[in-house]
GULUMMI-372073 format. One record per atom (N, C-alpha, C): x, y, z; residue in one letter; atom name. Coordinates in pm, 1 decimal, padded with zeros to 6 digits. Atoms other than C-alpha are relative to their C-alpha. Layout:
BEGIN
R; X; Y; Z; resn; name
R; X; Y; Z; a; CA
...
This chain:
BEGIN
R; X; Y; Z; resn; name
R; 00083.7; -00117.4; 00000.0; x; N
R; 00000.0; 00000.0; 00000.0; x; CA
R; 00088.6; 00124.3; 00000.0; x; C
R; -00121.7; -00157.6; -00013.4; x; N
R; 00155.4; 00373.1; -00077.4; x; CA
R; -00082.8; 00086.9; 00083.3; x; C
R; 00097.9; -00048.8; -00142.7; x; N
R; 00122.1; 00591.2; 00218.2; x; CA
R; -00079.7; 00130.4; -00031.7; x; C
R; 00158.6; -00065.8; 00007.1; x; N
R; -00110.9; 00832.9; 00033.9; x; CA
R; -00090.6; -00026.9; 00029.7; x; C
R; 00148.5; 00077.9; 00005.0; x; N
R; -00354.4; 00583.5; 00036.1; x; CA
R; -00058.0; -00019.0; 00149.9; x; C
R; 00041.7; 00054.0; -00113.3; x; N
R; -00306.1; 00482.3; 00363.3; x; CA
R; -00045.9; 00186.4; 00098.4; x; C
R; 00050.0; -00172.5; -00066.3; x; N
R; -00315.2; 00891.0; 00488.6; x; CA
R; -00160.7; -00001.2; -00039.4; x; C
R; 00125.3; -00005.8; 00084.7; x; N
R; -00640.0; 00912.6; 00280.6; x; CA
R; -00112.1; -00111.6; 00104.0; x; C
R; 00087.3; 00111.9; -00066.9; x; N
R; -00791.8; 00579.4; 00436.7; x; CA
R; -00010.2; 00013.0; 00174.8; x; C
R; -00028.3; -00046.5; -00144.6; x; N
R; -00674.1; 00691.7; 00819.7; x; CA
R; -00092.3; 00079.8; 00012.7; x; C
R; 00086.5; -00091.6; 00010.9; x; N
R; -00839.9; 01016.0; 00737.8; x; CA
R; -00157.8; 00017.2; -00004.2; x; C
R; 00103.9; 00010.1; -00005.2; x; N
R; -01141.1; 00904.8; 00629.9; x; CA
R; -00082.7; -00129.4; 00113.2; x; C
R; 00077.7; 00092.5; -00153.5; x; N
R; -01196.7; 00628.6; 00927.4; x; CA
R; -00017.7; 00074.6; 00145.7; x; C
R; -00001.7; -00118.3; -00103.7; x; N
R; -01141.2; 00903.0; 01134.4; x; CA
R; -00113.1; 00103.2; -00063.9; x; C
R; 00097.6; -00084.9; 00029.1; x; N
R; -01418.0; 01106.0; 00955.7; x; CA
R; 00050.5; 00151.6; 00027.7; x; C
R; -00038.6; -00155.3; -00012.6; x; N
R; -01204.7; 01390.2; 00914.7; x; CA
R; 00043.6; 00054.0; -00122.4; x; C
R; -00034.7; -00012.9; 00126.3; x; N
R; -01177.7; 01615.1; 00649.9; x; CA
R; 00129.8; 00073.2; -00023.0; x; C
R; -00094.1; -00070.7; 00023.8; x; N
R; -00871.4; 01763.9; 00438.7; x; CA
R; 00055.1; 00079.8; 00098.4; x; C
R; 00027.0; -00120.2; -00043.4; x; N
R; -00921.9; 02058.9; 00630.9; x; CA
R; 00032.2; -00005.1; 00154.7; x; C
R; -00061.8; 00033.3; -00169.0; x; N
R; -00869.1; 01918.5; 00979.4; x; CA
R; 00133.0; -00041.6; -00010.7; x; C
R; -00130.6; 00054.4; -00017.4; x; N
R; -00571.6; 01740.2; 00880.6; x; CA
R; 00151.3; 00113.8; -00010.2; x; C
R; -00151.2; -00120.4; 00076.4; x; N
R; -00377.9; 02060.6; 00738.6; x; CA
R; -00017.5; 00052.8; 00138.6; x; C
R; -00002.3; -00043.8; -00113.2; x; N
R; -00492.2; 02216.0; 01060.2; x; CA
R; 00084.9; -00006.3; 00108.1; x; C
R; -00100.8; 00077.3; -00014.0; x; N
R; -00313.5; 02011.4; 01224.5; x; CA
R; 00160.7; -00020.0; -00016.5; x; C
R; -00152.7; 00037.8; -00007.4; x; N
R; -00001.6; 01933.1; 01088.4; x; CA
R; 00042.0; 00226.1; -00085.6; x; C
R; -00044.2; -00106.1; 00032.8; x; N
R; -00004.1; 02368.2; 01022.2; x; CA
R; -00019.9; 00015.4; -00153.0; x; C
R; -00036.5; -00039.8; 00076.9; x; N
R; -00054.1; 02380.5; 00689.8; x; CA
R; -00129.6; 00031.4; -00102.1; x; C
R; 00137.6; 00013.7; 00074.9; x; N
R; -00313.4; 02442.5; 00395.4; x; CA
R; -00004.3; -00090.1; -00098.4; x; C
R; 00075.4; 00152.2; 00021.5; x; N
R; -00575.0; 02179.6; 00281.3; x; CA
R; 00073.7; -00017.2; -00123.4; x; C
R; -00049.3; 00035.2; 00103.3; x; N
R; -00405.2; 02206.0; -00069.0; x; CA
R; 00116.8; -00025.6; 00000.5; x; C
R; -00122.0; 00077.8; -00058.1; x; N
R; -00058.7; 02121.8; 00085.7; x; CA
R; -00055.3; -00155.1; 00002.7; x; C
R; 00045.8; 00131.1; -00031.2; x; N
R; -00232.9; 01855.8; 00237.6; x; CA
R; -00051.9; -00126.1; -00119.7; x; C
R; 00056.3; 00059.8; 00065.7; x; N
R; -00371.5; 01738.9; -00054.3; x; CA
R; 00074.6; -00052.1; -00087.5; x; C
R; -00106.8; 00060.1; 00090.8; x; N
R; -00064.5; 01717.2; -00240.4; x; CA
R; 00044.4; -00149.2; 00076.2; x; C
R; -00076.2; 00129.7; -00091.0; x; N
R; 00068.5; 01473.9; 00040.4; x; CA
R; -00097.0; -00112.1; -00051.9; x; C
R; 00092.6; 00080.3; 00021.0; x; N
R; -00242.7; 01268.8; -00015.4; x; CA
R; -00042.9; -00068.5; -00109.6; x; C
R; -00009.9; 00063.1; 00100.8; x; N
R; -00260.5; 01253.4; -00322.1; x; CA
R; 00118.1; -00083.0; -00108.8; x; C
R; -00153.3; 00088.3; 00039.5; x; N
R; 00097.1; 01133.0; -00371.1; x; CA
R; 00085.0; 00076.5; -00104.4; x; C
R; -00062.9; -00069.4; 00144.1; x; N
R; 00213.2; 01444.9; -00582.4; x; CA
R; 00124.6; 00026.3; 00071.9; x; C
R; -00115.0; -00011.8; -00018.1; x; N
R; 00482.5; 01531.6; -00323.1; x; CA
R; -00018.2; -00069.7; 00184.0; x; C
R; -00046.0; 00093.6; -00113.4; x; N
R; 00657.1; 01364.0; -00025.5; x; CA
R; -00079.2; 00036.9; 00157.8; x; C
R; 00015.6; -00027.6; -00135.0; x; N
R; 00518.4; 01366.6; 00328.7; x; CA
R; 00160.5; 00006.4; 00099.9; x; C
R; -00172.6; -00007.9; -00110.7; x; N
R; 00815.2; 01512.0; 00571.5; x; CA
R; -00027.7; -00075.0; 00096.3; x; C
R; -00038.7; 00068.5; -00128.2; x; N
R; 00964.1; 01314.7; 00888.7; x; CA
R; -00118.9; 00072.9; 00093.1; x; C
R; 00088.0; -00047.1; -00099.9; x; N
R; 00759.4; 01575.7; 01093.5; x; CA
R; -00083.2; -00003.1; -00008.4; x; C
R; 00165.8; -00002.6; 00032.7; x; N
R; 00433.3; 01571.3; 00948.2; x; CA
R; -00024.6; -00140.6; 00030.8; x; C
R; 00013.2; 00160.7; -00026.5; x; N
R; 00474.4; 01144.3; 00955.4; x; CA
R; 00016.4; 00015.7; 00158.2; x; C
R; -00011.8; -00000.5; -00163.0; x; N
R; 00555.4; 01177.7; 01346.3; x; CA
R; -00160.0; 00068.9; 00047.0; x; C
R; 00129.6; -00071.8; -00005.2; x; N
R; 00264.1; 01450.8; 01368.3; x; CA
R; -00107.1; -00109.1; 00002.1; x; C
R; 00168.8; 00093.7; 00068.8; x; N
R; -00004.7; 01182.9; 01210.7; x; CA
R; 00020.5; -00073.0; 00076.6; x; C
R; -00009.4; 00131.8; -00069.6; x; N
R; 00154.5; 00889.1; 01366.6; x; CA
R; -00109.5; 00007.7; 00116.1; x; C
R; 00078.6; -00018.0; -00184.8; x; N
R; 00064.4; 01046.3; 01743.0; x; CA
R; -00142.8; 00061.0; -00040.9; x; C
R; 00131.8; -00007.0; 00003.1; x; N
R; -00261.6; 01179.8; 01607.9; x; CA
R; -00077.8; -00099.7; 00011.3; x; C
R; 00071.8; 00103.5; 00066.4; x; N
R; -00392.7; 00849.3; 01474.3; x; CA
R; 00020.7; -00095.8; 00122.9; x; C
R; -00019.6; 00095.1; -00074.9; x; N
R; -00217.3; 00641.2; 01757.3; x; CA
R; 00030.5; -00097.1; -00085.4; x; C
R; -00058.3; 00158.4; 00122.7; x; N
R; -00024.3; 00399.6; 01476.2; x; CA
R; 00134.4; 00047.7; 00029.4; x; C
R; -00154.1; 00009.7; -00003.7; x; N
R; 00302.1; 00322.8; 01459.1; x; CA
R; 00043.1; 00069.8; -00134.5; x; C
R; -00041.4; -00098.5; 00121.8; x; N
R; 00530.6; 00474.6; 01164.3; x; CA
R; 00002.2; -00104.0; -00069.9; x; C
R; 00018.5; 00100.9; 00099.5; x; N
R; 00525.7; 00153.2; 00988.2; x; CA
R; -00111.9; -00021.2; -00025.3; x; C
R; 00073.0; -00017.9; 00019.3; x; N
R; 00214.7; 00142.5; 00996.4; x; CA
R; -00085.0; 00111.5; -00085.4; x; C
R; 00003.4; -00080.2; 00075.5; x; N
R; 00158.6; 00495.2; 00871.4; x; CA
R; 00022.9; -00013.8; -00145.6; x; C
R; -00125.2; -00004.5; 00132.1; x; N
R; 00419.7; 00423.3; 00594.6; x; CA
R; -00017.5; -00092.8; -00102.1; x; C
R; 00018.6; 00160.5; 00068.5; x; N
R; 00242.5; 00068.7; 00480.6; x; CA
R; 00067.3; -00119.5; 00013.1; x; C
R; -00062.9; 00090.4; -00019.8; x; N
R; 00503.0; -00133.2; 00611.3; x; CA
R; -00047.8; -00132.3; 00042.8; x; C
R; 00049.7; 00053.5; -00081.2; x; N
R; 00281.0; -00273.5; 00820.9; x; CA
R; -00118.4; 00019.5; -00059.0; x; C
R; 00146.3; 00006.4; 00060.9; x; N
R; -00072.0; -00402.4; 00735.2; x; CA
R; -00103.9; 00047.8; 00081.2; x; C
R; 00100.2; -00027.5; -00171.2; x; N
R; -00236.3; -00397.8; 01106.6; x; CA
R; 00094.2; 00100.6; 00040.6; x; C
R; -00018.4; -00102.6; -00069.5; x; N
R; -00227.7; -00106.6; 01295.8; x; CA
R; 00053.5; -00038.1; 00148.7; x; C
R; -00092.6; 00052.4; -00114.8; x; N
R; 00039.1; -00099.1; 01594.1; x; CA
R; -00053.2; 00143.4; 00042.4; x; C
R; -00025.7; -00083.1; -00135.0; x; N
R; -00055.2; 00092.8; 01903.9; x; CA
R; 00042.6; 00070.5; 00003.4; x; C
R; -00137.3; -00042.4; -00139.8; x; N
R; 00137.7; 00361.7; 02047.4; x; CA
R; -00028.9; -00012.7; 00112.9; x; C
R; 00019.7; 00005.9; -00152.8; x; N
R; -00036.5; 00383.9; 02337.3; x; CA
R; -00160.4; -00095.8; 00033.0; x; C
């Protein structure tokens, strides 16, 4: 899985839109949307950011991982 998809699929199990997520990691929804849609890279900080939002691990985030790992 590429971790647009998986941002995208997080996002929407969380019933949150674009718009919360840029909020969030500071930035605007059409930033965000690039990340999402896989036009340009998600940074180290924004992946840390989501991780602890979502409560997943970074492999998880990243697709490494299929099932969702805990942090806490």
């Amino acid at each position: 899985m590429y971790i647009y998809q998986r941002l995208r699929d997080l996002r929407e199990d969380n019933d949150k839109k674009q718009e919360d997520i840029a909020l969030i990691l500071k930035i605007s929804r059409q930033q965000y949307q690039l990340y999402e849609s896989g036009k340009r890279e998600l940074p180290m900080h924004h992946f840390i950011t989501l991780a602890r939002y979502y409560n997943v691990s970074l492999d998880y985030l990243a697709g490494i991982l299929n099932t969702p790992k805990r942090l806490y």
